[in-house]
C-alpha positions in Angstrom: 67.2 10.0 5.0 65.4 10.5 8.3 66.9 12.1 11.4 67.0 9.8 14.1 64.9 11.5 16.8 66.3 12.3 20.2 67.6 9.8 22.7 65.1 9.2 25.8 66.7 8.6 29.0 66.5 5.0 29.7 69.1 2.4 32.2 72.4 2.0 31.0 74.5 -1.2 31.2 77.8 -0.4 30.6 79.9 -3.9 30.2 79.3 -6.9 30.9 82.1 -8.5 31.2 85.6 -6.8 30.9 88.3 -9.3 30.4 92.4 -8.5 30.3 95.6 -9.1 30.9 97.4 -7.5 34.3 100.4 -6.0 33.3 102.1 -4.3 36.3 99.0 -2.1 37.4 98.2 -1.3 33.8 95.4 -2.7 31.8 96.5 -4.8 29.0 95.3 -7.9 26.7 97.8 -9.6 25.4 96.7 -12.2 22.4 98.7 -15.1 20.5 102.1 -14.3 18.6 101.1 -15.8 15.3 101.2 -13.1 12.8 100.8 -12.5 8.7 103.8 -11.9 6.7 103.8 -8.3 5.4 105.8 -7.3 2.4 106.5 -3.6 2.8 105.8 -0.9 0.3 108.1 1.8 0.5 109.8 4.4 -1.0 112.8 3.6 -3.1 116.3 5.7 -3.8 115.4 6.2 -7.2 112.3 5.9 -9.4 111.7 6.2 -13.0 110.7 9.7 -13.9 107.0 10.9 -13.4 105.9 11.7 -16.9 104.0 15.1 -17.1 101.9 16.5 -19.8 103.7 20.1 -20.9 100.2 21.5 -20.5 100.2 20.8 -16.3 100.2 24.6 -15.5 102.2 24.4 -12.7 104.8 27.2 -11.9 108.1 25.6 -13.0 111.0 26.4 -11.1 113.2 26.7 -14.0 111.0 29.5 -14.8 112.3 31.5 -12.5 115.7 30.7 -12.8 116.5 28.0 -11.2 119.4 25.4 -12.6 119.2 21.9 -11.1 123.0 21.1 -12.0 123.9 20.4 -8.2 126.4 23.5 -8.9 124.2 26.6 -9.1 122.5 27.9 -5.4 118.9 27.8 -6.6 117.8 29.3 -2.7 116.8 32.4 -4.3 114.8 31.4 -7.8 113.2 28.7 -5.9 111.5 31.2 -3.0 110.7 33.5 -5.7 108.1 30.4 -7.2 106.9 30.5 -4.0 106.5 34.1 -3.2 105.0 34.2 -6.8 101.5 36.1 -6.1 101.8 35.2 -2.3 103.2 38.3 -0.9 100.9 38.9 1.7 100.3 36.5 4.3 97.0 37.6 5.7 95.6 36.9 2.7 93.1 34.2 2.5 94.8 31.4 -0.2 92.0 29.0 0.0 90.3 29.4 -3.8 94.0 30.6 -5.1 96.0 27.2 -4.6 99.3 27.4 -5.8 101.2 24.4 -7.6 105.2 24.9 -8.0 107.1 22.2 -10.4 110.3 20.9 -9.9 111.5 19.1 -13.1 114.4 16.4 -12.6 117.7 17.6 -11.2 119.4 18.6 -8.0 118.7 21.7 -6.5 121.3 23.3 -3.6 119.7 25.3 -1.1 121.3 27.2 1.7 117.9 28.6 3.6 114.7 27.4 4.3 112.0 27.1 1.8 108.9 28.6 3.1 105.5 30.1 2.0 102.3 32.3 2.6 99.0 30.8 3.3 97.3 27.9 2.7 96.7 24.9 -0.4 100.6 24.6 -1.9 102.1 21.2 -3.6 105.7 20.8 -4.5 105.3 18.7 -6.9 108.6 16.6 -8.2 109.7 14.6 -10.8 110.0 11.6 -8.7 112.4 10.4 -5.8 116.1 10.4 -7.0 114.8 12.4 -9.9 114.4 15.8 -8.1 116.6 16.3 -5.2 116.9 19.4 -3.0 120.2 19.3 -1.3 121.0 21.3 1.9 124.8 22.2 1.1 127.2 21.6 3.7 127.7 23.8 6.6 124.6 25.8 5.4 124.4 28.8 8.1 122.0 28.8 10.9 121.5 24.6 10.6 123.9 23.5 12.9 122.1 24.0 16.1 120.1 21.2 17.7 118.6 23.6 20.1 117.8 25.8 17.6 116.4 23.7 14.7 115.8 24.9 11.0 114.0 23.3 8.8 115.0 22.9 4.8 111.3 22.7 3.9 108.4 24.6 6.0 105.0 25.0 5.6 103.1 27.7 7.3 100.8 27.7 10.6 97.9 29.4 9.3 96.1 30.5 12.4 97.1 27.0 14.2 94.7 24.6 12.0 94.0 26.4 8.9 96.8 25.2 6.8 94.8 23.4 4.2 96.0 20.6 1.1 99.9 21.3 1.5 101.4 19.3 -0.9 104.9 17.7 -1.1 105.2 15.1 -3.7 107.2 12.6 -5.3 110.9 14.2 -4.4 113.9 13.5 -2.3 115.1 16.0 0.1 119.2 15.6 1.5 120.8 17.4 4.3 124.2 17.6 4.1 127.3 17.7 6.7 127.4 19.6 9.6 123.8 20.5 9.7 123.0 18.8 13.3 119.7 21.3 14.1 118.5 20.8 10.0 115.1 19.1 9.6 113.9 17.6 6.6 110.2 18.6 6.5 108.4 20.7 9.0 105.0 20.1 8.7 101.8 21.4 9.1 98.5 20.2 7.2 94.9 20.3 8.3 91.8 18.9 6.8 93.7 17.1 3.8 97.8 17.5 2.7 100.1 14.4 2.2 104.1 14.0 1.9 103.7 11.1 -0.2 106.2 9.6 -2.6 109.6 11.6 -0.7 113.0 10.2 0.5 114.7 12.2 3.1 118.3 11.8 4.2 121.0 12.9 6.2 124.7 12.9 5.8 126.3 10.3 8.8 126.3 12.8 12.1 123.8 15.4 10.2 120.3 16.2 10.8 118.0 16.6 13.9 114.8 15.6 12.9 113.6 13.7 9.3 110.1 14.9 8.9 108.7 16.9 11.7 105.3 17.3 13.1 106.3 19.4 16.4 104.2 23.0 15.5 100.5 23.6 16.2 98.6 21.8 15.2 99.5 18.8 13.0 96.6 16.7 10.9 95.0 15.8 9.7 97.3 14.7 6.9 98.6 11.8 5.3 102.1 10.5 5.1 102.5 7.9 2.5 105.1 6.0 0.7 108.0 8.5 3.2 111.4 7.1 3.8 113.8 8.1 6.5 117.5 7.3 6.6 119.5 9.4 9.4 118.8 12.0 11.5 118.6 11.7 15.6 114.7 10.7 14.5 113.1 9.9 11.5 109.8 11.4 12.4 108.5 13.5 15.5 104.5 14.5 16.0 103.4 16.9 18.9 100.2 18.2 20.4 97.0 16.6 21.2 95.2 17.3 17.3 94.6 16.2 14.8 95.9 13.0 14.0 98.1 12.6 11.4 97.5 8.8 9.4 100.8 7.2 8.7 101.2 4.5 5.4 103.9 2.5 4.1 106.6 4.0 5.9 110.7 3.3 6.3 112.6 4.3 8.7 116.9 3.7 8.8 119.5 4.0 11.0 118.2 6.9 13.5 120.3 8.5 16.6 117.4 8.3 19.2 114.3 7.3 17.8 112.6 6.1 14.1 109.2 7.6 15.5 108.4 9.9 18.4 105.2 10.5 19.7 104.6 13.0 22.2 100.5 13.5 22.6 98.9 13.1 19.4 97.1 10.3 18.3 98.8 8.4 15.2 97.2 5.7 13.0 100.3 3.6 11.0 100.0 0.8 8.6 102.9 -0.7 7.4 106.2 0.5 9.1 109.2 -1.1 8.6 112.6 0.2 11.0 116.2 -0.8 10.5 117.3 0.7 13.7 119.5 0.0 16.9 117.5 2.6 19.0 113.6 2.0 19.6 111.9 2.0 16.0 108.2 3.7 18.1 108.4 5.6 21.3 105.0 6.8 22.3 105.8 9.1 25.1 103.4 10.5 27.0 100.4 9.5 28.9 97.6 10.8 26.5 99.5 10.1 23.2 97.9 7.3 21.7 99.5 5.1 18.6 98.0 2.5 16.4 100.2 0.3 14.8 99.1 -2.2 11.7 102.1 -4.7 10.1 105.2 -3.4 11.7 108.5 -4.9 10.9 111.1 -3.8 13.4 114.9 -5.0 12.2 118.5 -4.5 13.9 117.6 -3.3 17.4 120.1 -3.3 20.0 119.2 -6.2 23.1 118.3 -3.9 25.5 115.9 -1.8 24.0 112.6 -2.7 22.9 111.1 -2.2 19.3 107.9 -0.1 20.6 108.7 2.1 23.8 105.0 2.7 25.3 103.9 5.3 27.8 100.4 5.8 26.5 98.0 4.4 24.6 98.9 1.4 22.4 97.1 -0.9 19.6 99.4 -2.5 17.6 98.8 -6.4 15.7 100.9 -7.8 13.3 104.1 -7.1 14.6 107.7 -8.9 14.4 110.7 -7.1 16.0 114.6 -8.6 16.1 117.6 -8.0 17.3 115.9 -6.6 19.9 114.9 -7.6 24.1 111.0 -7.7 22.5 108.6 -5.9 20.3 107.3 -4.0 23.1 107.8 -2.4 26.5 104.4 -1.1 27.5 105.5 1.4 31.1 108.0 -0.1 32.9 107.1 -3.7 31.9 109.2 -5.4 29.4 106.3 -6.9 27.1 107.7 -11.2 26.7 107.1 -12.1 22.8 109.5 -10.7 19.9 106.1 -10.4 17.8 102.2 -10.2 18.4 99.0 -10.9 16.6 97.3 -8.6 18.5 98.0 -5.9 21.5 96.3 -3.6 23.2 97.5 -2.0 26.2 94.6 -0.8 28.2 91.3 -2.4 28.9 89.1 -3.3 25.9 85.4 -2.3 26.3 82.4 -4.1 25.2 78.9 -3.6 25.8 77.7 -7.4 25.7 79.0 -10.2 27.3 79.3 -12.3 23.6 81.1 -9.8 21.9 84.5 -11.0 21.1 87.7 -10.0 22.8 89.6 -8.8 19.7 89.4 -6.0 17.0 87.0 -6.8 13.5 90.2 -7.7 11.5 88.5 -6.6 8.1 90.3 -7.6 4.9 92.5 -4.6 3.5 92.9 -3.3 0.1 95.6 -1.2 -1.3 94.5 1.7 -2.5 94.5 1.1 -6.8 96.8 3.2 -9.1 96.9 3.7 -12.8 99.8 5.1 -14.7 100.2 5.8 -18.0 103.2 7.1 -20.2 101.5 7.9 -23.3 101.0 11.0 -23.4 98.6 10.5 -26.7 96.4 8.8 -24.3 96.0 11.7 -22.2 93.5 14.7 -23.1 93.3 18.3 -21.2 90.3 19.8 -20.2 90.5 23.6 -22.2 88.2 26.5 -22.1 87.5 29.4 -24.3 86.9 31.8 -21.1 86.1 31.2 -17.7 83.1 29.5 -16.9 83.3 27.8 -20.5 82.1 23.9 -19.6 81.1 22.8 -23.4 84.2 20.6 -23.8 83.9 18.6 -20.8 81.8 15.8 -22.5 82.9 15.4 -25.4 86.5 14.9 -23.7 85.4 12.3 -21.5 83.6 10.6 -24.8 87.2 10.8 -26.4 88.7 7.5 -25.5 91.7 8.6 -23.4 92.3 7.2 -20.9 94.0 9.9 -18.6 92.1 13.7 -18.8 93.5 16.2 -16.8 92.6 19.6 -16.2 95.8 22.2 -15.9 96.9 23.8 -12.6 94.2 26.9 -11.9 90.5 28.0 -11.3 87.5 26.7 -13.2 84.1 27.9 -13.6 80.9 25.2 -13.3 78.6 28.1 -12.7 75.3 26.1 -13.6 74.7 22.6 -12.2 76.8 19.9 -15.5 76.1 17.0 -14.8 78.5 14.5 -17.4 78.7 10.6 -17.4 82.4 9.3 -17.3 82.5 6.3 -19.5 84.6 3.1 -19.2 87.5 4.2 -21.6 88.6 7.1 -18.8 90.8 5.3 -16.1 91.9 8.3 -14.3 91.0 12.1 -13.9 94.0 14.4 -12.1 93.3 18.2 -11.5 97.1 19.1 -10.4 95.3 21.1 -7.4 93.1 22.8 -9.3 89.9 24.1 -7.7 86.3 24.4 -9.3 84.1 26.9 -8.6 80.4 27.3 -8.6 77.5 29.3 -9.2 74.6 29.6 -6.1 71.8 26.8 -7.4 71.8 23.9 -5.5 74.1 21.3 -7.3 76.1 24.1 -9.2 79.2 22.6 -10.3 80.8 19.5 -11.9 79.3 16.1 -11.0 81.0 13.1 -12.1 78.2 10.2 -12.9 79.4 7.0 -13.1 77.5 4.2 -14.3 79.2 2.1 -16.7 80.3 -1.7 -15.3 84.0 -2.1 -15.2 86.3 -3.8 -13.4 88.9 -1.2 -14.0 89.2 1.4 -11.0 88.3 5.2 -11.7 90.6 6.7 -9.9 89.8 11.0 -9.6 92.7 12.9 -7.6 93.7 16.5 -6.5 91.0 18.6 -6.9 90.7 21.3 -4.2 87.3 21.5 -4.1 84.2 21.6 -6.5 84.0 17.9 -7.6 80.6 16.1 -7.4 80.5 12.1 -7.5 77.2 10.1 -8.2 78.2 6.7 -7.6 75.4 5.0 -10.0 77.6 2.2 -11.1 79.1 -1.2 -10.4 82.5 0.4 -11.0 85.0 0.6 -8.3 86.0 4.2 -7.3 89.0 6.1 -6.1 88.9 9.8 -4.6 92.6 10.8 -3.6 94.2 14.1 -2.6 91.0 16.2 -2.7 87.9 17.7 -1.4 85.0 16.0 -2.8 80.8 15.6 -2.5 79.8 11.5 -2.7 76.8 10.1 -3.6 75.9 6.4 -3.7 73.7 4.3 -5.2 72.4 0.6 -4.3 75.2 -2.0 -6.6 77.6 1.1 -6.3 81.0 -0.7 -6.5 84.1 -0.4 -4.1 85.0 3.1 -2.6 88.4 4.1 -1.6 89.1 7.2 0.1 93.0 8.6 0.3 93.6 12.2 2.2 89.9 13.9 1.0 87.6 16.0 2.5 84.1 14.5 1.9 82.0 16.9 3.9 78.9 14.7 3.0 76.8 11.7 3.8 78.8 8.3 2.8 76.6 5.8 2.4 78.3 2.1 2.0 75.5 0.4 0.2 74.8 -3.5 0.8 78.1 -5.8 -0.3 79.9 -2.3 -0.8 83.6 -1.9 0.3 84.7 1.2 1.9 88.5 1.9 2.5 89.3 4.9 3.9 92.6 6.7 4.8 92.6 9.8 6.1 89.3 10.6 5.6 87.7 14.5 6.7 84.4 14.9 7.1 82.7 18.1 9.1 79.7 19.1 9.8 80.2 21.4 12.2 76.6 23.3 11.9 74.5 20.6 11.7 74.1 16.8 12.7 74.5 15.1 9.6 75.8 11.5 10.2 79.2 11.4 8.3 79.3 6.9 7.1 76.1 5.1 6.7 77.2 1.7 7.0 74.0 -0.2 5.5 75.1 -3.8 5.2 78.9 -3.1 3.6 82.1 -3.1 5.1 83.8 -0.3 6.4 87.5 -0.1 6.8 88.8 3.4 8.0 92.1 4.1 9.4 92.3 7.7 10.1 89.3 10.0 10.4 88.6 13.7 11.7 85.3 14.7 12.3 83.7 18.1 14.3 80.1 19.0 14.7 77.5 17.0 16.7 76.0 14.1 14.2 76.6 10.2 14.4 80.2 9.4 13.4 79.1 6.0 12.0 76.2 4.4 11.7 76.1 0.6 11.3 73.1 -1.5 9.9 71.0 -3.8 8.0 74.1 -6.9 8.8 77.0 -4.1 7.9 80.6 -4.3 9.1 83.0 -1.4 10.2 85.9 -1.2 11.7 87.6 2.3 12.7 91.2 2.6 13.3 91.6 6.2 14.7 92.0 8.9 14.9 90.4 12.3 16.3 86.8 13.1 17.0 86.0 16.8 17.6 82.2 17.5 18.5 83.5 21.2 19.0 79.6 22.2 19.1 77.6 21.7 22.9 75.8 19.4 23.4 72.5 20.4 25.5 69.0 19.0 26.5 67.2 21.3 24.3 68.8 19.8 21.4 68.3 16.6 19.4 71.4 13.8 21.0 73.3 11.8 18.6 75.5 9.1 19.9 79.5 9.1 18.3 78.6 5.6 16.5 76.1 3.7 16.4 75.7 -0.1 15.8 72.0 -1.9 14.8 72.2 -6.0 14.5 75.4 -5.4 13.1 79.3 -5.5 13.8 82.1 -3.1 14.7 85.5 -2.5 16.3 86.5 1.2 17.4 89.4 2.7 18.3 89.4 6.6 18.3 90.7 9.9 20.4 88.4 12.6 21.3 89.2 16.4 21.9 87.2 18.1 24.2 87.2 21.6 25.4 84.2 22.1 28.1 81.9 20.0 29.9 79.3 20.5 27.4 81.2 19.6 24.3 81.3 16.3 24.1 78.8 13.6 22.9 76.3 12.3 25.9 76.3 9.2 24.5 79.3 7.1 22.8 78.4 4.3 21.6 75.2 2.8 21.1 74.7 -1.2 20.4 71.1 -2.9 19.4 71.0 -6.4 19.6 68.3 -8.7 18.8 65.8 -5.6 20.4 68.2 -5.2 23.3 69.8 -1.5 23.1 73.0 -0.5 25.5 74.8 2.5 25.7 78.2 3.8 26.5 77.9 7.5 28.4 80.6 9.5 28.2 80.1 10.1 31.8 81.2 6.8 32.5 84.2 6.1 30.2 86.6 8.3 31.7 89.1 9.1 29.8 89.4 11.1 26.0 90.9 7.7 24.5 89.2 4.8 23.0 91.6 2.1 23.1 89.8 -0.6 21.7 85.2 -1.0 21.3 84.6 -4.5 20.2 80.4 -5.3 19.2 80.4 -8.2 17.5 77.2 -9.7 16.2 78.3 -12.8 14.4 79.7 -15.7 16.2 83.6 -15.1 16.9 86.1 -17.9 18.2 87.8 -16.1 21.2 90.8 -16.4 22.5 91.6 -17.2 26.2 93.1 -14.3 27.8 96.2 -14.9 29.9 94.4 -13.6 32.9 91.0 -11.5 34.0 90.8 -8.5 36.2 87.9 -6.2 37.0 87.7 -3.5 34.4 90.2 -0.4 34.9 89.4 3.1 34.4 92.8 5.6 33.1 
């Protein structure tokens, strides 16, 4: 694709017209209250258990002497898994991941479970099928002020703790552990907790899953339920922004969720709580909020405790004095279609005063017990690729490639037919040779309606999307390619560190989306005449963050932009997003560290011939709360009340 050659100084029109509601000195829009039933999808006490071929080659804990009875102290046999070839922590983990089973059964611990480096899953059995269980009175967790955590993964140098894992378990604290947390932890670039339940015994427990350490995101937390604890789930710092999905949160001390100044995107949040189910507490921390269901609170506390930055739409509290209390003011309405509190920003007059509102699809699953339907990927030494065809040509339906290191030395390119539904690499990683498209390349061409859904590689996967067949990439680190009539896309915690083009009538949905360029000015979505729905991305490096054209429709839901790189006049200037006869809605943070790191321009509109830019100059302020450019004919509503435009 051509670069797009470097802006020329021209006038800039900033808005035309800013329109809000006046909410005790702070800028706020305030829309109707009619909202869309949500039906929660959360994590459950007990699940059926995850079958698993015997083949996975993951380290099982069992291995190593661990009992499950509920009787035995598995502390010990546990950590040595863990320690397992990761003695040295200065050792760089990244093309060693390590994978550690834990087959159904309760484990006790009495210290905190903790590794070296980088790209480690806990993989489970399922929630209520594998339970570690804090015992009671376990030493050194009953200190608030000096919290311990029962699971921890490591720092890494601040943000270099890559794909940590924790799956599909259910951690309990038990009495008289008031300092224990659940989960601390840290994740950057891609790592989920996804499919975990995490308790506390009545009076136990400081924190459920906390994100308090340097630097948090970004991650995905999926499919998490918290019952106890003083709160259910606590993020810190300014970076990276953690994405948030299907999450419950029960019968907290203080708080379900507590923001301090990260920027959070959560879809689907459901609190049974006396005590404020959302309390964004700085200035700077910014919080989106999609379907929120806010039960049981106490009349004179609100559902949503704002200090910051706030979108949230869809949301119903009760029980409570309202759904939220934005500052000082006590927000009227028990639910809202639609909230934003701070000014939204436009860059012509007709654009509508609201987000996109783009249709949302859950991201598709497949799941099959029959284990004579599933077929392993085997080699006869390393860098052995012969057998990867003829797998994929066998009719299962499931192929999976055991826990390690592979060898695609030479660029294999194989065709996935219709037959294979899903493709799992239990965190394996696949490594390459020099050429240019060394490696394994997935072509898919074959119609289907049937999803192919291709999840937890590392690294080293290559996708040519040739084919009308809708396509999943989850828990990974993949290269995309699209062609024109390439079917759906839908992105869950990956790295995609290449060009995503959205062909015309293409669906994109993103969550937790990384993609870096950091060298170079590679745009990261082409939006030409699809739909783009992301909620949580992370970007660094100096290209376009989205491009819009040809008719296309995106809509961003957080999180962090990093341009990291400077941005001077003897280089080519991309704007953050840009937006050609088309439509979009943007909300997004930005971290900046120096004057010259940071994108000249924002955002830049075309309409009908008529181009407008946002400067960064004149926005003021790190936060996005809300860019509406609409280009189709919107119905808007009338805003309780209009003030000039207000600058945080």
């Amino acid at each position: 694709m051509k670069m797009r050659a470097p802006l020329l100084p021209r006038p800039i029109r900033l808005i035309g017209r800013m329109v809000i509601l006046f909410c005790l000195g702070s800028a706020t829009l305030l829309t109707d209250t009619t909202v869309t039933p949500t039906t929660h999808v959360t994590a459950q006490n007990t699940l059926p258990p995850l079958v698993l071929p015997i083949e996975h080659g993951m380290r099982d804990v069992k291995g190593y002497g661990a009992v499950g009875d509920g009787v035995q102290n598995d502390t010990a046999a546990i950590q040595q898994a863990l320690d397992d070839a990761r003695s040295d922590p200065d050792l760089d983990y990244y093309g060693r991941p390590a994978a550690v089973y834990f087959p159904a059964g309760t484990y006790l611990v009495d210290d905190t479970l903790a590794w070296n480096g980088c790209c480690m899953t806990l993989q489970g059995q399922g929630i209520g099928q594998t339970i570690i269980r804090l015992v009671d009175n376990a030493p050194g967790f009953n200190d608030p002020d000096n919290p311990k955590a029962v699971i921890s993964t490591p720092t890494v140098g601040g943000n270099r703790s890559f794909r940590q894992n924790i799956a599909d378990m259910t951690i309990e604290v038990g009495a008289n552990n008031r300092g224990a947390i659940g989960i601390s932890y840290v994740a950057n670039n891609s790592g989920s907790v996804r499919d975990v339940h995490i308790s506390a015994a009545p009076g136990s427990g400081l924190v459920g899953l906390s994100m308090h350490r340097e630097w948090p995101g970004p991650c995905l937390i999926t499919r998490v339920q918290v019952d106890g604890f003083d709160y259910g789930i606590v993020a810190e710092h300014r970076e990276y922004g953690p994405t948030l999905e299907h999450i419950t949160l029960r019968h907290q001390r203080i708080a379900g969720l507590y923001n301090g100044s990260n920027t959070l995107a959560i879809r689907n949040i459901e609190s049974i709580n006396q005590v404020p189910a959302i309390t964004n507490a700085a200035g700077n921390g910014s919080i989106i909020v999609l379907s929120g269901t806010f039960r049981g609170g106490a009349a004179d506390e609100s559902a949503i405790v704002n200090q910051g930055y706030l979108y949230a739409r869809n949301v119903v509290a009760s029980g409570y004095q309202s759904a939220i209390q934005s500052g000082d003011t006590v927000v009227p309405g028990m639910s809202h279609a639609e909230y934003v509190a701070s000014a939204i920003v436009r860059l012509f007059d007709e654009s509508a005063e609201r987000s996109l509102h783009l249709p949302i699809a859950e991201t598709p699953t497949y799941v099959n017990s029959d284990l004579n339907t599933w077929g392993a990927f085997t080699t006869r030494w390393y860098g052995d690729t012969a057998a990867m065809q003829p797998l994929l040509d066998s009719g299962k339906s499931t192929i999976y490639f055991p826990h390690g290191a592979y060898l695609f030395f030479r660029p294999t390119v194989v065709t996935v037919p219709a037959t294979v539904r899903r493709i799992i690499g239990y965190s394996s990683v696949i490594n390459r040779g020099p050429d240019d498209g060394a490696g394994l390349t997935l072509h898919i061409e074959e119609g289907s309606d049937e999803p192919l859904i291709i999840e937890q590689f590392g690294y080293g996967v290559r996708i040519q999307h040739a084919g009308a067949r809708p396509v999943v990439l989850k828990y990974g680190n993949y290269h995309y390619t699209s062609e024109p009539g390439a079917g759906d896309l839908y992105i869950e915690d990956s790295e995609v560190h290449s060009l995503i083009e959205v062909q015309p009538g293409q669906h994109l949905w993103a969550r937790q989306l990384n993609n870096e360029d950091l060298g170079g000015t590679r745009t990261r979505i082409l939006n030409n005449g699809g739909a783009a729905w992301v909620m949580g991305i992370k970007t660094e490096g100096a290209g376009t963050v989205i491009d819009t054209r040809n008719g296309g429709r995106s809509e961003l839901l957080g999180t962090l932009i990093y341009p990291v790189v400077e941005f001077t006049d003897d280089k080519p200037q991309y704007p953050a997003f840009v937006s050609t006869d088309s439509s979009m809605s943007l909300i997004y943070s930005l971290s900046v560290y120096g004057e010259l790191r940071n994108y000249m321009v924002q955002i830049e509109e075309t309409r009908n011939g008529e181009t407008r830019r946002l400067m960064s100059s004149e926005v003021g302020t790190l936060r996005m709360p809300l860019f509406v450019g609409f280009s189709e004919p919107v119905q808007n509503q009338t805003p309780q009340a209009y003030l000039p435009f207000i600058r945080r």
